[in-house]
C-alpha positions in Angstrom: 77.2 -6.2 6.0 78.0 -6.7 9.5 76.4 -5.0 12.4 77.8 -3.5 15.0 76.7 -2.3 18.5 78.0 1.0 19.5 76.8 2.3 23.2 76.6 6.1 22.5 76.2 8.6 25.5 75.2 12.1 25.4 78.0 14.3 27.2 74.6 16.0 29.1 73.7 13.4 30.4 76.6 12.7 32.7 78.3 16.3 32.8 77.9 17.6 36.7 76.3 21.0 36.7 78.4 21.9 39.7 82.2 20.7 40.5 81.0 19.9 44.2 78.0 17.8 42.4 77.4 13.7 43.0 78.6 11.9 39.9 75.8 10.8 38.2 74.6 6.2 38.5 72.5 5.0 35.8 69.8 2.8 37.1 68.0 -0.7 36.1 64.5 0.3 36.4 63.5 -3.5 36.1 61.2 -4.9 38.6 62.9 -7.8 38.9 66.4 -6.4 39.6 64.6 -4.1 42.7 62.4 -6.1 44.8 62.0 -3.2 47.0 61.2 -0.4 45.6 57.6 -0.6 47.3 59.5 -0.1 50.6 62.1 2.7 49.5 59.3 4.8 48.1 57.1 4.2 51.0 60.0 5.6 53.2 60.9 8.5 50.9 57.4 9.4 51.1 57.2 9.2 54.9 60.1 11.2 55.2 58.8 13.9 52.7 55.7 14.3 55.1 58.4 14.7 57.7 60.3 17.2 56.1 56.8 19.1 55.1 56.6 19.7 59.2 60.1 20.6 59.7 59.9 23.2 57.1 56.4 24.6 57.4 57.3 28.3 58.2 54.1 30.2 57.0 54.5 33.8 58.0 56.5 35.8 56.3 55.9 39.1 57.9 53.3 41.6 59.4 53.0 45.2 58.0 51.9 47.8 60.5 50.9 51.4 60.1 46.9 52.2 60.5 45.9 53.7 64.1 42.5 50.9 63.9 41.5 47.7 62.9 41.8 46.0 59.0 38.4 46.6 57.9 39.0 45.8 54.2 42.0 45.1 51.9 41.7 45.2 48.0 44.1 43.6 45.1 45.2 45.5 42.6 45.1 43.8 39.3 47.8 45.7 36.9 50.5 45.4 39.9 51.7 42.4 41.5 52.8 43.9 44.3 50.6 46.0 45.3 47.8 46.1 48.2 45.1 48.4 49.2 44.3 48.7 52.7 41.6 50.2 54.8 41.0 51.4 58.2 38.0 51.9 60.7 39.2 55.0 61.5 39.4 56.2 57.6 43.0 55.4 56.7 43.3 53.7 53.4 47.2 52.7 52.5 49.2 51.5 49.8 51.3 48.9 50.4 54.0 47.4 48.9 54.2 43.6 49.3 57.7 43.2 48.3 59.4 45.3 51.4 56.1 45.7 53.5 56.1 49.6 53.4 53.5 52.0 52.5 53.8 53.9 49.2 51.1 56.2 49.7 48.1 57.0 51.8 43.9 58.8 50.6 43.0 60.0 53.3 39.5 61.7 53.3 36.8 59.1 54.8 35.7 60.3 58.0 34.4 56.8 59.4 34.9 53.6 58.8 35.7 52.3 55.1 34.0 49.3 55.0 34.5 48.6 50.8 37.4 49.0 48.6 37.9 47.8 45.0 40.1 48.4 41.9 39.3 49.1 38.3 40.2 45.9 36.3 43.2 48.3 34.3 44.4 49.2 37.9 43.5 52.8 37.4 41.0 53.7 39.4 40.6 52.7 43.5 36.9 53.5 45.0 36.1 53.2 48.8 33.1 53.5 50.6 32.4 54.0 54.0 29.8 54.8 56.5 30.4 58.6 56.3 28.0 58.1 53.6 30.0 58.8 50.4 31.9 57.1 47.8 35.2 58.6 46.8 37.3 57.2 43.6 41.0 58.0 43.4 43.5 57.8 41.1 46.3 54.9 41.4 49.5 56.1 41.4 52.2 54.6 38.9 54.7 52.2 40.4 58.2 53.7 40.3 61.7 52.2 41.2 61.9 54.9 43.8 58.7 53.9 45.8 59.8 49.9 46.0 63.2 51.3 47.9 61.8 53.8 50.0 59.0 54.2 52.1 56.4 57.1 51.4 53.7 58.3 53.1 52.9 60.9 50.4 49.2 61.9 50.2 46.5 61.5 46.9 43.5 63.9 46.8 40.3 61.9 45.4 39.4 62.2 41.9 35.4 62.3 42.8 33.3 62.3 45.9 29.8 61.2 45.2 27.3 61.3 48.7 25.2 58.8 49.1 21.6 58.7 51.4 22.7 56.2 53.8 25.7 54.4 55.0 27.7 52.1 52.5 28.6 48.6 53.4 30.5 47.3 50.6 31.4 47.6 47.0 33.2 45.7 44.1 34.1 46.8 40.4 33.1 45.4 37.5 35.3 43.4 35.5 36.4 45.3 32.1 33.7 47.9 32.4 33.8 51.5 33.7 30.5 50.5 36.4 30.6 49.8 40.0 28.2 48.3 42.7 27.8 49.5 46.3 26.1 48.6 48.8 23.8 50.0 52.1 20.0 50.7 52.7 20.0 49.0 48.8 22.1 48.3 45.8 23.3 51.1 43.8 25.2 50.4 40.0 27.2 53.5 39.7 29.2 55.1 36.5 33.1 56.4 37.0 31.2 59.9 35.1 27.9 60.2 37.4 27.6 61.6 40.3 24.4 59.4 40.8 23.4 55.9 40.7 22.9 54.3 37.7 20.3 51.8 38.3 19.3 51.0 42.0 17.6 47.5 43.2 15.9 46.9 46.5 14.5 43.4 47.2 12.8 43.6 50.9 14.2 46.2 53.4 17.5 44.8 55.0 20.9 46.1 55.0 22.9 44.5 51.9 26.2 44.1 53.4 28.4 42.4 50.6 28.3 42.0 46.9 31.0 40.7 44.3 30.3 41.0 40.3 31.1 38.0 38.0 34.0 37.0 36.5 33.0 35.6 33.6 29.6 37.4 33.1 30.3 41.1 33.9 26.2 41.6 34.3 25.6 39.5 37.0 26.2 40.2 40.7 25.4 38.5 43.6 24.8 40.4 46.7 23.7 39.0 50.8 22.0 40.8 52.8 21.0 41.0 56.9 17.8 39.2 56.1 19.6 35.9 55.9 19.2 36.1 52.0 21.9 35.4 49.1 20.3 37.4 46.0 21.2 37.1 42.2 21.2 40.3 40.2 21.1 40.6 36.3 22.1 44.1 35.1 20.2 43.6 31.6 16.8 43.2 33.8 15.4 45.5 36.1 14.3 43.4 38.7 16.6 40.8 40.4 16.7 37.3 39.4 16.7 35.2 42.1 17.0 34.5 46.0 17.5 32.5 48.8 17.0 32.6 52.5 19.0 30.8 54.8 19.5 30.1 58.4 22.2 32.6 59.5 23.6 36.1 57.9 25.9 35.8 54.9 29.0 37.8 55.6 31.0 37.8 51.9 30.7 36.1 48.7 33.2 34.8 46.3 33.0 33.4 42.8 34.9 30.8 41.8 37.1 32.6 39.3 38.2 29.5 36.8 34.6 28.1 37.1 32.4 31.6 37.1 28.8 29.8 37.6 29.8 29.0 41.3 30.3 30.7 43.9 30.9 30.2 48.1 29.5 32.4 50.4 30.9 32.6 54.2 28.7 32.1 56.8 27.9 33.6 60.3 27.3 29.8 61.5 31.2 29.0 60.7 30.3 27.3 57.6 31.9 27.8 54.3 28.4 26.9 51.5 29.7 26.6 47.9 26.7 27.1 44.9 26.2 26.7 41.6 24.2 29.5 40.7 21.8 28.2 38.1 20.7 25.6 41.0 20.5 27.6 44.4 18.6 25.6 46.4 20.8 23.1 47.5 24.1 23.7 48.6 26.9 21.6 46.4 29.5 21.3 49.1 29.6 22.7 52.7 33.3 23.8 53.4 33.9 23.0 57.8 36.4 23.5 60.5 35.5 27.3 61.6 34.7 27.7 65.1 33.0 30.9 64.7 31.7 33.3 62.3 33.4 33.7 58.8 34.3 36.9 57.9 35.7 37.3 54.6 36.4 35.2 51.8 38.7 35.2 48.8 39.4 32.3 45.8 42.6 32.0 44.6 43.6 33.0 40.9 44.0 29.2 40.4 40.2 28.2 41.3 41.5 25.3 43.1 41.6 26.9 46.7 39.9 29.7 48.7 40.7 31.1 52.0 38.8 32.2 54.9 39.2 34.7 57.3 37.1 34.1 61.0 36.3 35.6 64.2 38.2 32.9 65.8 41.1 34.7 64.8 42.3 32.1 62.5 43.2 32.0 58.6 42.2 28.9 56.6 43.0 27.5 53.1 40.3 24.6 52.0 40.2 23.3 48.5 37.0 24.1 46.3 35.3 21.1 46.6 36.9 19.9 50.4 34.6 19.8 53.3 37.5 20.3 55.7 40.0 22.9 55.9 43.8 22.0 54.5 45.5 24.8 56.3 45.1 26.8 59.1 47.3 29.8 60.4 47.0 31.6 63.4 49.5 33.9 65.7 49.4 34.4 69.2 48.8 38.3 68.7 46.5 38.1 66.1 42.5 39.3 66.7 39.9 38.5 64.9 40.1 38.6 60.9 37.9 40.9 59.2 39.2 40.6 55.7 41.3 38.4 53.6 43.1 38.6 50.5 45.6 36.0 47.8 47.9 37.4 46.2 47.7 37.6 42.2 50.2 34.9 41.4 48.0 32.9 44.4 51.5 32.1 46.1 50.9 34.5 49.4 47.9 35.1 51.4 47.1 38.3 53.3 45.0 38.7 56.1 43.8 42.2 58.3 42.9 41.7 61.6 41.6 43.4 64.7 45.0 44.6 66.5 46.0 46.9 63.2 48.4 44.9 61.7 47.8 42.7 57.8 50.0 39.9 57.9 51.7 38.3 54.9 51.7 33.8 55.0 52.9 31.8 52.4 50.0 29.7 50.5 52.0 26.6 50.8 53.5 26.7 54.8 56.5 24.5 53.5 57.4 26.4 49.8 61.0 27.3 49.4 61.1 31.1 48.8 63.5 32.6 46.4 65.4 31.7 43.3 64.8 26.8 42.7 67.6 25.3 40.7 66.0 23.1 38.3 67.5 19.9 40.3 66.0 21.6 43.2 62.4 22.1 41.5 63.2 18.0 40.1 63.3 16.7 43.9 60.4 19.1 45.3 58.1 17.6 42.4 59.3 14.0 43.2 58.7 14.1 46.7 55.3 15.5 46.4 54.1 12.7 44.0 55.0 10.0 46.3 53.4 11.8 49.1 50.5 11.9 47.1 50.7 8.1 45.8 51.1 6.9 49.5 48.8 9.4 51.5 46.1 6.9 52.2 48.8 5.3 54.4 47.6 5.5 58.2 51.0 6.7 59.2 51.5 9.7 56.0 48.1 10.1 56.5 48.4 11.1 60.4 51.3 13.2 59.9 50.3 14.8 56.7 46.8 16.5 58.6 48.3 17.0 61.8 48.0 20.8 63.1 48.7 22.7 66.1 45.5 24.4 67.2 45.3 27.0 69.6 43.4 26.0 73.1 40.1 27.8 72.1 39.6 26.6 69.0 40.4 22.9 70.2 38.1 23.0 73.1 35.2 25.0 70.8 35.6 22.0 68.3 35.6 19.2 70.9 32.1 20.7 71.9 30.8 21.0 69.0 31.4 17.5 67.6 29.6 16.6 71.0 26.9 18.7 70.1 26.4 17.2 66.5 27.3 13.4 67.8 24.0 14.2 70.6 21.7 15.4 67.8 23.0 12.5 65.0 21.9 10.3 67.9 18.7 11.8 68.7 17.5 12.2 65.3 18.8 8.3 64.3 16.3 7.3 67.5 13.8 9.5 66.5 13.4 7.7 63.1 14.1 4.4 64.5 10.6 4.7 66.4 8.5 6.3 64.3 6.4 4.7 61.3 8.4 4.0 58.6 9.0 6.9 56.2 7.6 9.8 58.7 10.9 11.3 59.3 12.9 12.4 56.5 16.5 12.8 57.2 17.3 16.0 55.3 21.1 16.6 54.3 23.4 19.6 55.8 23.4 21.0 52.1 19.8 21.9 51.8 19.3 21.7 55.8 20.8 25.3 56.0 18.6 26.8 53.3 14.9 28.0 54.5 13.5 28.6 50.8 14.4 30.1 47.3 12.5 32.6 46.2 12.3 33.6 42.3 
């Protein structure tokens, strides 16, 4: 029998998709026929950095409307498009993300809101404010008619429950029907009582944030003014644990794809990421803030979290970067009380002092709108020979290079002076003083004071 070689071609494989379309080369892939490859890949890499800068184009949009500043924003999890919004002067709005408009208002706080938080089913909305009471309202269906219109129809609340003192925060449990607030103490409330649950007090300070679990819907971590981070377990009476650091705790966030850890933003301008079996060392400390952090939210993903500041920047760092990746800031934009990603993690949101909540894209350089698959092909190919030459000096330089408003560049410049000064001092210290006397403490336990159980 006599054997015959045939070279057989798939019509896909060299159709064009368009009529305007390339013809399509088939390529030699052996080493030896292209000596430089190293080279052409370098320089498609270099220019894909390049491009990165020419395209980075992170806000989309602003949406104004409240009479006061952004006090707190909440995601609603049943509806992609939707965002809760909150006022100091009371106002609480529903946006829609898609055409920045307001579906509907509640209006019936008659101070600041200073908590707001969505049932996991997307039914139920409760705020809290400093006009002492908690109200819960009913979410209103998404129609076809609100995304195309504007509305600034108005929703009576469901419940109002009064509380002793002033509330400074609450979240919602995740697939239960119980919520935590926060004030003088820590109430656990029920969507049917009109009084607290179970209520924990652990020393006399303000508690002024709190976030449930994600993964375990009984445990809570709340911080307070006295500089602490505490650990509450709703199957015990008493809390579980605690620690005292140097500076106020502003929020918290847990790490929603790995639920035992969570970061906690700092009034020192420090990010401080836990695992919270292990509290009293820090495992990563998140820097690049120039001021206090004032809100702080993880992306669905796990792999990023932003921060919100009173340096009136935004900033995306990875979970386990010390340095910031991102950092967006406006001309017009105040300080940033509250910040928010978007379910599908692809937008952030952020609500500042001057009234308005701005919309960026997580990625400053994504191509918005409908990717043909050859499209999606060359995005994916440029990005993995960024990433294989980033450690280049040249990639690497162009890659991390961002515009910094004056402020914020002259408050970092004098504060890598300060830490240079004391890095010194304490290296000289040590250098003249009997050999294991001084004990160099690292930044990640430096912070904490002492854990209390």
């Amino acid at each position: 029998m006599v054997k015959i070689k045939v070279i057989s071609r798939s019509v896909d494989e060299y159709t064009r998709e368009r009529s305007q379309d390339l013809q399509r080369v088939f390529h030699n892939f052996d080493p030896s026929l292209r000596p430089m490859e190293k080279a052409v890949e370098y320089q498609r890499a270099l220019t894909s950095a390049k491009l990165e800068k020419i395209f980075a184009r992170p806000f989309v949009g602003a949406m104004d409307g409240h009479r006061d500043g952004i006090s707190c924003m909440a995601k609603n999890p049943n509806y992609l498009k939707g965002i809760f919004s909150a006022s100091m002067d009371g106002d609480i709005r529903l946006w829609d993300i898609a055409t920045r408009r307001t579906v509907c208002q509640f209006p019936g706080h008659r101070g600041s809101v200073r908590g707001l938080t969505v049932s996991t089913d997307g039914n139920v909305l409760v705020s809290c404010g400093t006009d002492s009471t908690v109200r819960l309202w009913n979410v209103p269906r998404p129609s076809l008619e609100d995304s195309d219109t504007s509305s600034e129809k108005s929703i009576e609340p469901s419940a109002v429950y009064v509380g002793k003192n002033a509330f400074w925060a609450v979240d919602h449990q995740f697939e239960r029907d119980l919520f935590a607030t926060t004030g003088a103490q820590l109430d656990i409330w029920n969507h049917n009582r009109s009084q607290p649950v179970q209520s924990y007090q652990w020393g006399t300070d303000t508690v002024i944030s709190v976030r449930f679990n994600p993964g375990e819907p009984d445990i809570l971590a709340a911080s307070a003014g006295d500089r602490s981070i505490t650990i509450y377990d709703l199957r015990m009476s008493i809390p579980a644990r605690k620690i005292i650091m140097m500076t106020k705790t502003n929020s918290i966030a847990w790490n929603p794809m790995e639920p035992m850890n969570l970061t906690a933003a700092n009034e020192d301008g420090n990010c401080y990421s836990f695992d919270g079996r292990k509290m009293d060392e820090a495992k990563c400390v998140h820097k690049d803030h120039v001021s206090a952090v004032m809100d702080i939210d993880f992306s669905p993903t796990g792999r990023e979290f932003v921060t919100g500041s009173y340096d009136r920047s935004v900033r995306i760092f990875p979970y386990n970067g010390g340095h910031s990746r991102e950092i967006y800031h406006t001309k017009r934009m105040q300080r940033v009380f509250c910040v928010k990603y978007s379910c599908d993690a692809t937008y952030v949101l952020s609500g500042s002092d001057d009234t308005n909540i701005r919309l960026w894209k997580a990625k400053a350089s994504e191509q918005l709108g409908v990717i043909l698959p050859r499209e999606q092909r060359k995005h994916e190919y440029n990005e993995a020979v960024k990433n294989r030459y980033k450690h280049l000096p040249e990639i690497k330089r162009i890659v991390r290079h961002r515009h910094l408003p004056k402020p914020i560049h002259k408050a970092t410049l004098e504060s890598r002076a300060m830490n240079d000064a004391k890095r010194k001092k304490d290296a000289k210290r040590k250098a003249h003083s009997a050999p294991g006397s001084v004990v160099t403490v690292p930044l990640r336990k430096r912070r904490i004071i002492k854990e209390v159980e």
